[in-house]
C-alpha positions as CSV (number, residue, x, y, z in Angstrom):
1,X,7.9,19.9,12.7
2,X,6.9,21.4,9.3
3,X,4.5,20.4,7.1
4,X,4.6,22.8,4.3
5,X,4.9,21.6,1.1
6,X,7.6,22.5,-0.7
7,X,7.8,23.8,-4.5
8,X,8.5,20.5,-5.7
9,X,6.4,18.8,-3.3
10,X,3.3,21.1,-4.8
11,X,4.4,20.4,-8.3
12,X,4.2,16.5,-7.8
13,X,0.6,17.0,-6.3
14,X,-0.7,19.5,-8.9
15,X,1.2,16.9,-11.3
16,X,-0.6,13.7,-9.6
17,X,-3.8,15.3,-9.3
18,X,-4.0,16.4,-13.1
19,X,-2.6,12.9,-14.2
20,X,-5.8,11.3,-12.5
21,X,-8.2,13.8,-13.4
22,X,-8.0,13.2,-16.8
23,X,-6.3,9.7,-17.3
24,X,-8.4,8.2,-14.2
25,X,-11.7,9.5,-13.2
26,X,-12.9,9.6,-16.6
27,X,-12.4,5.7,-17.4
28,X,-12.6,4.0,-13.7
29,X,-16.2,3.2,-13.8
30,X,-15.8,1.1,-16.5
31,X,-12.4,-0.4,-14.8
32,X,-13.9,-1.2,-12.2
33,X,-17.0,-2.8,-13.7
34,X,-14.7,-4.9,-16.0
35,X,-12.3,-6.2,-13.1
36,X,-9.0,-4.4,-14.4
37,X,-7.9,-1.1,-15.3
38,X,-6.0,-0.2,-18.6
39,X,-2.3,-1.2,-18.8
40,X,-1.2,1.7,-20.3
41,X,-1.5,3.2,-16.9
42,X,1.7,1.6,-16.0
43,X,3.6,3.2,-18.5
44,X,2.5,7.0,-17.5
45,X,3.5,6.1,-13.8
46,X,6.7,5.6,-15.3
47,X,6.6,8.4,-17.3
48,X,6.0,10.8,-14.3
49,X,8.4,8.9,-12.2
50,X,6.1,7.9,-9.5
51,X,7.2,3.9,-9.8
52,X,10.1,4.8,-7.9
53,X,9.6,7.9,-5.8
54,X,11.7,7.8,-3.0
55,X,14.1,5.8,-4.3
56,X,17.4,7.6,-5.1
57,X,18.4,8.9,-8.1
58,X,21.7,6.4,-8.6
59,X,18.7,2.9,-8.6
60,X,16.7,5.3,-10.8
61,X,14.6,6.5,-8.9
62,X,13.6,10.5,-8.2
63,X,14.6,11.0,-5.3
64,X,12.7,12.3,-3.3
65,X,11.4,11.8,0.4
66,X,9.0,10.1,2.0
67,X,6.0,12.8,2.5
68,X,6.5,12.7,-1.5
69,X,5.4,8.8,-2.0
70,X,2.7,10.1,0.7
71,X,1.9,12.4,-1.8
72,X,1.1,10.3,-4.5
73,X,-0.3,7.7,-2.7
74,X,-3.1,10.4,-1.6
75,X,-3.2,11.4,-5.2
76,X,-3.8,8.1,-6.6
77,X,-6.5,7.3,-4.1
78,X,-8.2,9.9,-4.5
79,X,-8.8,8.8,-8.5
80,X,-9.3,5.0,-7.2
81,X,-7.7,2.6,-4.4
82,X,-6.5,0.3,-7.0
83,X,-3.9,2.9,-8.6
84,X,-2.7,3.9,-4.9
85,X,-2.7,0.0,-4.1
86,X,-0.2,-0.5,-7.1
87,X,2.4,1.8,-5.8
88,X,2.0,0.9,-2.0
89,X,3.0,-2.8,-3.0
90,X,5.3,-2.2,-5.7
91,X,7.3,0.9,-4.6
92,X,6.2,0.6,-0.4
93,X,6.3,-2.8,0.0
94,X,8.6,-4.4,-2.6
95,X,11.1,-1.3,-3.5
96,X,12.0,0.4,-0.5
97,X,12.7,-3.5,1.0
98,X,14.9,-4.2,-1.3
99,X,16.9,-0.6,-0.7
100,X,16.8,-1.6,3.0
101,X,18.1,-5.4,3.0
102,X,19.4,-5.5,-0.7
103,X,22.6,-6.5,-1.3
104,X,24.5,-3.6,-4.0
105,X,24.1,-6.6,-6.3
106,X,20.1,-7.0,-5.7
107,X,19.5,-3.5,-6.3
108,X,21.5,-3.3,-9.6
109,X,19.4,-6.1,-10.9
110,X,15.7,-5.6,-9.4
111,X,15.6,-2.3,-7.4
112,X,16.8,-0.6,-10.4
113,X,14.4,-1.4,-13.0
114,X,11.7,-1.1,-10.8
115,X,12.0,2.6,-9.7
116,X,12.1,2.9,-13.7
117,X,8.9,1.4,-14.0
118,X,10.3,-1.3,-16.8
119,X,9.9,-3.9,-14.2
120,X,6.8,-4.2,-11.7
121,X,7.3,-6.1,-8.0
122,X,4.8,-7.3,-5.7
123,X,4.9,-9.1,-2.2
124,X,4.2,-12.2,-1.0
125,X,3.7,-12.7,2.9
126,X,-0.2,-13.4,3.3
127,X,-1.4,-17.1,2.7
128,X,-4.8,-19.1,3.1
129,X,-3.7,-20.5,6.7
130,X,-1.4,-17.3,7.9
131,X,-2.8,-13.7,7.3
132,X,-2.2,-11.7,11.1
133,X,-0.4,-15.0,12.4
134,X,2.7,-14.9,10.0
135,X,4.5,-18.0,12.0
136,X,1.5,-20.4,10.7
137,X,3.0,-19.9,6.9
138,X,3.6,-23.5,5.8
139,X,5.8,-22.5,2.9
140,X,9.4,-23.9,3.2
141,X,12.3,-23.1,1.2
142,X,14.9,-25.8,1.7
143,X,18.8,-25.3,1.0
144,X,19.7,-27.6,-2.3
145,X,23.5,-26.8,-2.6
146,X,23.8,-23.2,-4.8
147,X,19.6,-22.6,-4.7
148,X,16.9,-23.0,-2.4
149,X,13.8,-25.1,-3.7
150,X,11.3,-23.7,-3.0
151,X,7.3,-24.9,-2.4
152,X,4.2,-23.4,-0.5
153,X,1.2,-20.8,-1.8
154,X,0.6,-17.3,-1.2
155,X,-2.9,-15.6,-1.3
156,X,-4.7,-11.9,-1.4
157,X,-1.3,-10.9,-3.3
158,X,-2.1,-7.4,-5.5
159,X,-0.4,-7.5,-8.9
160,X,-0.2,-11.3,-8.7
161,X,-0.7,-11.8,-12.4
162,X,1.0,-8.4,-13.2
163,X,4.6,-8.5,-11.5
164,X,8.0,-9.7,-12.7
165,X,9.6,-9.9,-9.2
166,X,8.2,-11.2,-6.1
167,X,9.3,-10.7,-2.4
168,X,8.2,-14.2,-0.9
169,X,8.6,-15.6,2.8
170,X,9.2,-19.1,3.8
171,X,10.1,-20.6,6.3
172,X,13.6,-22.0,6.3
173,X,13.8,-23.9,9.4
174,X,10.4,-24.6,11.3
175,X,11.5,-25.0,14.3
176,X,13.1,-21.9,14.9
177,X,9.0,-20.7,14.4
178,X,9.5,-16.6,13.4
179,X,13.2,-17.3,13.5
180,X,13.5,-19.3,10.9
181,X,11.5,-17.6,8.0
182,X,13.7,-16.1,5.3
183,X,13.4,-13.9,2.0
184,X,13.4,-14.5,-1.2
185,X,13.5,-12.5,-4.1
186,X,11.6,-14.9,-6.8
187,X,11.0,-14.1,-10.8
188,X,7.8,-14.8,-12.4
189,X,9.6,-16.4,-15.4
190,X,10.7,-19.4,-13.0
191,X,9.7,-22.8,-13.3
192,X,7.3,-24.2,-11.0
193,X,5.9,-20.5,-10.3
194,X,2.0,-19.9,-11.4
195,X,-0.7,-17.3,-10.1
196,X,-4.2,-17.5,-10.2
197,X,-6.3,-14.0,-9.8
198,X,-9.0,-13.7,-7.2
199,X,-12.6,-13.2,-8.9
200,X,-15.7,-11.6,-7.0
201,X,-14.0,-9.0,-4.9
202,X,-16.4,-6.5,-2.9
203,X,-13.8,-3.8,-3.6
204,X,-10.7,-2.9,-5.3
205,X,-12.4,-4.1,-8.4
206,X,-10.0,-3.0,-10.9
207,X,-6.9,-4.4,-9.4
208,X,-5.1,-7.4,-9.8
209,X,-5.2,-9.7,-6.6
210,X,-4.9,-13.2,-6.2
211,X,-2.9,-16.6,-5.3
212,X,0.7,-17.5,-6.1
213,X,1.6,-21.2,-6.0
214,X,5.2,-22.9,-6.1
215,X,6.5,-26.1,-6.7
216,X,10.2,-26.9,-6.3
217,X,11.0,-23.8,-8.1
218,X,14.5,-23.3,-7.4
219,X,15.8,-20.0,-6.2
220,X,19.9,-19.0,-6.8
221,X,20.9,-18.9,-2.9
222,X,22.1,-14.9,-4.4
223,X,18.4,-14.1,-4.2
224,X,17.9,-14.5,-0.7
225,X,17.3,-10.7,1.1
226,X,19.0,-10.7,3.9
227,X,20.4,-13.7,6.2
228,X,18.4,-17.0,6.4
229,X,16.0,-16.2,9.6
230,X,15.7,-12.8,9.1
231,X,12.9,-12.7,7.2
232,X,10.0,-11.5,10.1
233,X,12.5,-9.0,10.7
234,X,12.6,-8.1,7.2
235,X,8.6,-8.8,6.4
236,X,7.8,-6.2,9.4
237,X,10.0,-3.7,8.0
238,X,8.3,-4.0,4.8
239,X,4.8,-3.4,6.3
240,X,6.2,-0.2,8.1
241,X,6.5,1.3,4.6
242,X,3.4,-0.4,3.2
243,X,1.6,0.9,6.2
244,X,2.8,4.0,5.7
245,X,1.4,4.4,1.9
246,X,-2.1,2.8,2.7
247,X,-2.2,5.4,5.3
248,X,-1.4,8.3,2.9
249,X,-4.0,6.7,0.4
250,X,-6.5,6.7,2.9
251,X,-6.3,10.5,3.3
252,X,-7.2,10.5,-0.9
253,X,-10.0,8.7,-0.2
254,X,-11.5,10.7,2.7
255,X,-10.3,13.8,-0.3
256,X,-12.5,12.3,-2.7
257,X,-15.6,11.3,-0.2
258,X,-16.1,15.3,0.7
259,X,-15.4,16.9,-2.7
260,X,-17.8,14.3,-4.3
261,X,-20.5,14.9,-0.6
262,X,-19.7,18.8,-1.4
263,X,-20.6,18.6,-4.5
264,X,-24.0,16.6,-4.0
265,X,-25.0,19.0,-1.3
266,X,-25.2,21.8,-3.8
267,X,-27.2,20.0,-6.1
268,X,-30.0,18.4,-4.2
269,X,-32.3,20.2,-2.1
270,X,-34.9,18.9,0.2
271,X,-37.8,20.9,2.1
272,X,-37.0,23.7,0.6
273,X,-33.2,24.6,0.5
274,X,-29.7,22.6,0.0
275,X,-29.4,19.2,1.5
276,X,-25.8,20.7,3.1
277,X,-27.6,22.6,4.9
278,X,-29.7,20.5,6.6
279,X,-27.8,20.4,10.8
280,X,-27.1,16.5,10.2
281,X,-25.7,16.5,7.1
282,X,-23.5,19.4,7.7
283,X,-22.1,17.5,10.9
284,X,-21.6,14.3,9.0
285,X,-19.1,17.0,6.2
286,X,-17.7,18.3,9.8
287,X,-16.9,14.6,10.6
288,X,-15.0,14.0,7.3
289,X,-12.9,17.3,7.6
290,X,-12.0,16.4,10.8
291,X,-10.9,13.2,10.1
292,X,-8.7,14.4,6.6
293,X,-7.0,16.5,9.1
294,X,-5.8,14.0,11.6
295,X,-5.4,11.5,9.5
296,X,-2.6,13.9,7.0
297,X,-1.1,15.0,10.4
298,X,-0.5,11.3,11.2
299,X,0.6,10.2,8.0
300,X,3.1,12.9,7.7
301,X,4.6,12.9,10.8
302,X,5.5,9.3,10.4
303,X,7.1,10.7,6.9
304,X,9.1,12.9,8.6
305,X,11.1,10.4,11.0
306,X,11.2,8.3,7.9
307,X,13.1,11.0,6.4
308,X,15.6,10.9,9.5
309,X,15.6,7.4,9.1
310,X,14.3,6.8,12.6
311,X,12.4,3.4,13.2
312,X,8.5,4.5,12.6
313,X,6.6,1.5,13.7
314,X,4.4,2.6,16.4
315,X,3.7,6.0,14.6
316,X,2.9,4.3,11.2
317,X,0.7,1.7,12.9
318,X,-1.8,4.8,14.3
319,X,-1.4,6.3,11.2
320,X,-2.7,3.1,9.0
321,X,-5.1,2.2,12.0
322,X,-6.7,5.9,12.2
323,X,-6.7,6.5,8.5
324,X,-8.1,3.9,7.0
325,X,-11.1,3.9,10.0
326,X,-11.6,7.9,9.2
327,X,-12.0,6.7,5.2
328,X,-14.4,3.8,6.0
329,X,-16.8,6.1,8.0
330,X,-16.1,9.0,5.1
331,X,-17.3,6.7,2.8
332,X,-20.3,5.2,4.8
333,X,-21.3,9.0,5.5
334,X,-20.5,9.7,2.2
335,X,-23.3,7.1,0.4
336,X,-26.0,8.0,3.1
337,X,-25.7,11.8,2.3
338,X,-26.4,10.6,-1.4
339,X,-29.1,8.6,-0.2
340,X,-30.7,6.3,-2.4
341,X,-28.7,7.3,-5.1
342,X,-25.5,6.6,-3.3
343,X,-26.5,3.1,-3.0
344,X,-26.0,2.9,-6.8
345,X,-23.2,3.4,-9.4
346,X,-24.5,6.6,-10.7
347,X,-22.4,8.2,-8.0
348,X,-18.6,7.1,-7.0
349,X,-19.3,7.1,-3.3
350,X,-20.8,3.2,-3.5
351,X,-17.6,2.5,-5.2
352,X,-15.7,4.5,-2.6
353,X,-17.1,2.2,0.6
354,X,-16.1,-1.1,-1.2
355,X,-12.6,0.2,-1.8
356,X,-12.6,1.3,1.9
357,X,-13.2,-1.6,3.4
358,X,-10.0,-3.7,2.6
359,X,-7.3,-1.1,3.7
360,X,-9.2,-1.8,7.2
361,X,-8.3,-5.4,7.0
362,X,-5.1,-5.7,4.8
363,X,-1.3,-4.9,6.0
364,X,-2.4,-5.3,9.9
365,X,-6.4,-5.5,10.8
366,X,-7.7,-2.6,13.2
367,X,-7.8,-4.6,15.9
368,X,-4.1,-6.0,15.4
369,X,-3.4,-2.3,15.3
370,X,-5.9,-1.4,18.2
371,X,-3.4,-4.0,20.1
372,X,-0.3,-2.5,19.1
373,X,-1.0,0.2,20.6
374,X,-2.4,-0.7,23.8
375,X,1.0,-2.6,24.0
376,X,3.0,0.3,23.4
377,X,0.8,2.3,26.0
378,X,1.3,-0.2,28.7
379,X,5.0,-0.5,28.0
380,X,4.6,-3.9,26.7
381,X,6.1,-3.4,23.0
382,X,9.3,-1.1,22.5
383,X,11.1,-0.8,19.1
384,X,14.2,-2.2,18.6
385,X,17.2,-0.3,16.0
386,X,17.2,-3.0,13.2
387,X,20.3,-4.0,11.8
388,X,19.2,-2.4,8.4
389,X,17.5,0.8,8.8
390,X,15.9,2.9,5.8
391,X,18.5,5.5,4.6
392,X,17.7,9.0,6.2
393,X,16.6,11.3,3.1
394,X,17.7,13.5,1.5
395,X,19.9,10.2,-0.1
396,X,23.6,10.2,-0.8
């Protein structure tokens, strides 16, 4: 298995990297402060293509593979989790679901002017009762000759009050419990749809998340993804690539906690010589590098059976699990080598343990993931083919 970058690979990061070194860093302070970053950032992801990376070319997208969204994902994170967040739920959650289960006729419509950026999707699984127990949704979707109407409420969405298109879940039949839920593709324009953002957040500060609430909007029976009843099938899927990105994002964040620790250790000196070179510090730096390491190895090696198109579900759910832990200690390390000053915004590390807590807890908690894998050790859990698999890369 290889995981040298190719040239284009190496272009996108140098690309990314410079992207959020100048239109980012300088300006996410004050983002994040002010609960929302500027919306012009939208139309530069567009303009460098990374709203549809890995979709192909012929739904607009560039076309490129998996490791590539990791990429940018890393990139992103690295500037702030709420950029990273953006294209994990748009392009990892909403876009690569739709070119899974989408009819050729959903994709023209939605897929299509989303990977250009001119449209933005988001996802809608989690509500206030349901979060790690999906069956306990109570939103139904009942048949009303050529629509479903459609009622319930969806919280912790990102890019509630942001999106044009929506992947929601609802249950269809009750009692057929995960059987029975279904997908919809819904359109913020619809009557009867509202959001509501989420105010006070301890991190992710500059992103959009919140509630989405629906009553009797109707929904053309063409916009359900997939058959009725497959939408756990469908909603897993989706959080195999979702995983996937959050996973790569962590990596940028660990990134960002040792350049920013590095940096600090050269500047402050105690007793006499560099903080970095105090024994404890230096193994808290050793701690971080070591966790970068394994966490990119995991992250791309569930990128690269991805790119065969092999089901990925066990490999992306150590890859999210690991990652994300690796960041949230990165972080913690990272403010108590700043010390005081780290507990403070004069320094991005505070900033960087409040955006590391939620990729813990979103898109599977640890422990949900610390089960998974048990299960798959003991031979409890296999994964089964599904009856739409992600197209192997590189894309016809």
């Amino acid at each position: 298995m290889n995981f040298e970058f190719t040239e284009e690979q190496t272009l996108l990061r140098k690309t990314v990297r410079q992207f959020v070194d100048a239109e980012i860093i300088p300006y996410i302070a004050e983002w994040d402060a002010g609960g929302g970053f500027d919306p012009k950032i939208w139309k530069r992801l567009a303009e460098l293509g990374l709203m549809g990376v890995c979709v192909p070319e012929k739904y607009g997208g560039a076309g490129m593979d998996y490791n590539s969204l990791a990429i940018v994902c890393e990139e992103l994170e690295r500037g702030d989790t709420a950029f990273r967040t953006a294209v994990s739920v748009h392009t990892g959650l909403n876009s690569m679901t739709l070119m899974q289960w989408g009819t050729e006729e959903q994709k023209e419509k939605y897929l299509v002017p989303q990977a250009k950026g001119e449209k933005i999707g988001a996802f809608g699984l989690t509500e206030p009762g349901a979060g790690s127990d999906v069956a306990a949704m109570s939103s139904f979707a009942k048949r009303n000759g050529d629509h479903y109407i459609l009622n319930g409420q969806k919280t912790w969405i990102s890019l509630c009050d942001i999106a044009d298109h929506f992947l929601v879940f609802a249950y269809t039949d009750k009692e057929k419990a995960h059987h029975g839920i279904s997908a919809f593709i819904v359109e913020r324009e619809w009557a009867g749809f509202s959001s509501k953002a989420i105010k006070g957040k301890y991190g992710i500060r500059a992103g959009n998340t919140g509630e989405l609430f629906f009553e009797d909007v109707r929904v053309p029976a063409e916009n359900l993804l997939g058959e009725e009843g497959e939408g756990f099938k469908i909603a897993m899927s989706a959080l195999d690539n979702g995983r996937f990105t959050v996973a790569a994002g962590a990596v940028g964040l660990i990134q960002a906690c040792i350049e920013a620790s590095v940096k600090y250790c050269k500047e402050r000196e105690t007793f006499g010589k560099p903080i970095g070179e105090h024994q404890l510090v230096g193994q808290m730096l050793a701690k971080m590098e070591a966790g970068y390491e394994m966490s990119r190895l995991l992250v791309y090696r569930a990128g690269e059976l991805k790119n065969k198109g092999v089901r990925n579900t066990r490999e992306t759910s150590l890859a999210k699990w690991q990652a994300c832990d690796f960041a949230n200690k990165a972080a913690d390390d990272a403010v108590q080598i700043h010390g005081a000053y780290g507990y403070s915004d004069e320094y991005p590390v505070a900033r960087y343990l409040r955006n590391s807590k939620a990729p813990v807890i979103y898109e599977g908690t640890r422990e949900i993931h610390t089960m998974m894998q048990a299960d798959y050790v003991l031979g409890k859990r296999a994964d089964k083919k599904l009856r739409r698999m992600l197209p192997s890369w590189p894309f016809e």
